[in-house]
DRENGURO-321844 format. One record per residue (C-alpha): residue in one letter; x, z, y. Coordinates in steps of 0.5 Angstrom, whole numbers, plus 500, padded with zeros to 3 digits. Layout:
! DRENGURO-321844
AXZY...
! end
This chain:
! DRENGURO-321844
X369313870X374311874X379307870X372302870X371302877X379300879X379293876X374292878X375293885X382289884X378283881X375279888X382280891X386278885X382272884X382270893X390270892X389265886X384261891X389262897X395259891X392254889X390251896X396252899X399247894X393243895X395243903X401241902X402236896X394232899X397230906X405230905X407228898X406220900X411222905X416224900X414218895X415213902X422217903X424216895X423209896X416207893X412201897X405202899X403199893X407204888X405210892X397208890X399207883X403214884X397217887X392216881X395220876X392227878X385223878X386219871X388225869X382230870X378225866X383226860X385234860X380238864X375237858X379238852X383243857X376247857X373246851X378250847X379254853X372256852X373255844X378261845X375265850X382264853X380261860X386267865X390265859X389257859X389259866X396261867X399256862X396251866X399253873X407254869X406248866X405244872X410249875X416245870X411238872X413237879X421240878X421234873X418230879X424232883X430230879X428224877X430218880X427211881X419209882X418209874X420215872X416218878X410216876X412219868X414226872X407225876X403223871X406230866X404234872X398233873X395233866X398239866X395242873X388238873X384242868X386249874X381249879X375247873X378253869X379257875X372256877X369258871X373265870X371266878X363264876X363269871X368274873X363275879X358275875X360280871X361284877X355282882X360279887X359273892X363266890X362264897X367270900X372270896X372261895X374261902X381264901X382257899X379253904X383258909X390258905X389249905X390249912X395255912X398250906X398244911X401247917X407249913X408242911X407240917X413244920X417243914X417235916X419236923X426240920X428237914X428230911X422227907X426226901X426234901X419236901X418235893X421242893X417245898X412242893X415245887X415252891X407252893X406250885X410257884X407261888X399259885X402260878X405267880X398268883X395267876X400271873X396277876X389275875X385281872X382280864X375278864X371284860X368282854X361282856X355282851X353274852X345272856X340271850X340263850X333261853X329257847X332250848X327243852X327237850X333233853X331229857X336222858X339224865X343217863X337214863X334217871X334212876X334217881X340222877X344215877X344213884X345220886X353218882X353212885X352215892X357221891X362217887X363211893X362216899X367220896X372214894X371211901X377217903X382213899X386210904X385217909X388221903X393217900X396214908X394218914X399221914X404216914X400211919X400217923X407219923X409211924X404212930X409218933X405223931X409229929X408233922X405239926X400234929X399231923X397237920X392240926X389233924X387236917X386242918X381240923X377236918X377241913X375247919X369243920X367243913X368250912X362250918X359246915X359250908X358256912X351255915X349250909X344255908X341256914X339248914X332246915X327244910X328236911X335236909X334235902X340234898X338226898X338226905X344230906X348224901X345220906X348223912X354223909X355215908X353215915X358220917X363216912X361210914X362212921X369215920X372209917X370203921X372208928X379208923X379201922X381199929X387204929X384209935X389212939X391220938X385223943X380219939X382222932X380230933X374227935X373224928X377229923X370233925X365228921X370231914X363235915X360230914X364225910X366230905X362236906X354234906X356229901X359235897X352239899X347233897X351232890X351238888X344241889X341234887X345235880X344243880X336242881X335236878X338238871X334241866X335248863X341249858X344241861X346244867X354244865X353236863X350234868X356236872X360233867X358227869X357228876X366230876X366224871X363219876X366221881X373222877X373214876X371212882X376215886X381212882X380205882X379206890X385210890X389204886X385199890X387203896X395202895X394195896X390194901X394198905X400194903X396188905X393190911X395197914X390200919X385195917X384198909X379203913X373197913X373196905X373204906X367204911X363198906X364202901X360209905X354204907X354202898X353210897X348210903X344205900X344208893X343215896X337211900X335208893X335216890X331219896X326213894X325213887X324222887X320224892X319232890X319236896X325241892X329235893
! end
């Protein structure tokens, strides 16, 4: 008896610090690694390019990554060679010299890294499930470790040179892999008796699933120019790395909030109406942005991350949970990661130049790129009218 009960006790903690891992590395490399790229020499324009590696490669490694995870029944151990292998990735991109070798290094670690999280999500989800545990308690590791992750870069950029930071990088990688070496096997549980299989319906073909991608898709790609650059405007600006730091860590604080209280919400707020406050948020954000406001005013606007990110986040998700049909709900999410993948690399390279171009400026295309979103979440709360969404 209670040889069964320990690992199951263990399995929550084990999963948390693999969270805690995997955000750390996230909290470090998502707001700094554009420092280092600007340290090794890459203009703006080549640090864009850079940055859509990881999000070109999801598109071609998380699903052939997962099929034969699932196909195996092997997703701690996909898991782990996943995290080692990125581990070799971002070695790789710290010894390589010159702007080409870079972006071939990067694009090598980020096949090897971006099927991670997906993977991760799914041994969670059904880990827990076998357990009867909560996600919510345990997730939240990650977003905590994401901001302990950006508070240690933020350090570490006010004490050694930039062109350093790659290791610190290389570090956090081997941390989350290690975390992953620990994680406790799944048990081999009995699968749910399938329920009989509905007539597929053509969610392709839903004017309202559609515009909800649309909407989804162009409010998170308006943060293009936010991930790949504020740090770098800031820190030209004088703010220091820890400051630049508590600014990040401040848009994700009040995201968790917002996670936190996401289902105490009012009735009205319907996941179309939540994508709708997440373009006007956005929208906000980056016009703000657009006028290169002083230091005073950027808390202020770090706080609408609640808004940009989390309720676009909240409205997607549970407009794509809710509005799949039994047995397609893994497909419609598919295409939801699938939109949301193109987009933001063709905004990201887009951001790069428009940067380049324009500096600060490049927040009024991320801004106009929120209020399309706004429109297609309106066009989505207009075609489906059901109550439940």
């Amino acid at each position: 008896m209670n040889r069964s009960y320990k690992p199951q006790f263990g399995f929550a903690p084990r999963l948390a610090a693999l969270y805690a891992g995997l955000f750390i590395l996230g909290g470090i490399q998502l707001p700094f690694f554009p420092v280092w790229l600007k340290a090794k020499g890459l203009d703006p324009q080549m640090i864009g390019l850079v940055l859509v590696a990881p999000i070109v490669a999801r598109l071609i490694a998380v699903p052939l990554v997962a099929r034969e995870a699932d196909r195996r029944d092997a997703l701690r151990a996909a898991i782990i060679v996943a995290s080692w292998l990125g581990v070799a990735g971002f070695v790789l991109v710290g010894l390589v010299e010159g702007a080409g070798a870079i972006l071939i290094a990067y694009a090598l670690a980020a096949l090897a890294l971006t099927p991670v999280m997906p993977l991760a999500e799914t041994y969670a989800l059904k880990g827990l499930g076998q357990r009867g545990r909560a996600y919510g308690p345990v997730r939240l590791w990650g977003s905590a470790a994401f901001i302990l992750g950006t508070f240690v870069a933020g350090f570490a950029t006010d004490t050694i040179p930039a062109r350093y930071l790659i290791w610190l990088i290389a570090a956090a990688s081997v941390i989350s892999a290690l975390t992953a070496l620990a994680l406790a096997p799944l048990s081999a549980a009995a699968p749910l008796a399938s329920q009989a299989a509905q007539a597929r319906k053509p969610l392709l073909r839903d004017p309202a699933f559609i515009a909800v991608l649309a909407a989804a898709s162009l409010i998170q790609a308006s943060h293009a120019v936010y991930y790949g650059f504020s740090a770098l405007e800031w820190r030209a600006a004088g703010l220091d790395g820890t400051a630049i730091a508590a600014l990040w860590a401040l848009g994700v604080i009040a995201e968790i909030v917002l996670f936190a209280v996401s289902g105490r919400l009012p009735p009205f707020m319907r996941p179309t109406v939540l994508l709708m406050i997440g373009a006007a948020g956005a929208a906000l954000r980056w016009a703000a942005m657009a006028f290169d406001p002083p230091a005073p005013v950027l808390p202020w606007l770090q706080l609408l991350h609640a808004l940009s990110f989390g309720a676009t986040h909240l409205g997607a998700l549970g407009f794509v949970a809710r509005r799949a049909p039994a047995g397609q709900g893994a497909t419609a999410q598919g295409h939801l990661a699938i939109a949301l993948g193109v987009a933001m690399a063709a905004a990201t390279g887009l951001s790069g130049w428009l940067y380049g171009a324009f500096g600060s400026r490049a927040y009024a295309a991320m801004a106009l790129a929120a209020v399309a979103g706004g429109v297609c979440g309106y066009v989505a709360y207009r075609t489906h009218r059901e109550a439940a969404l």
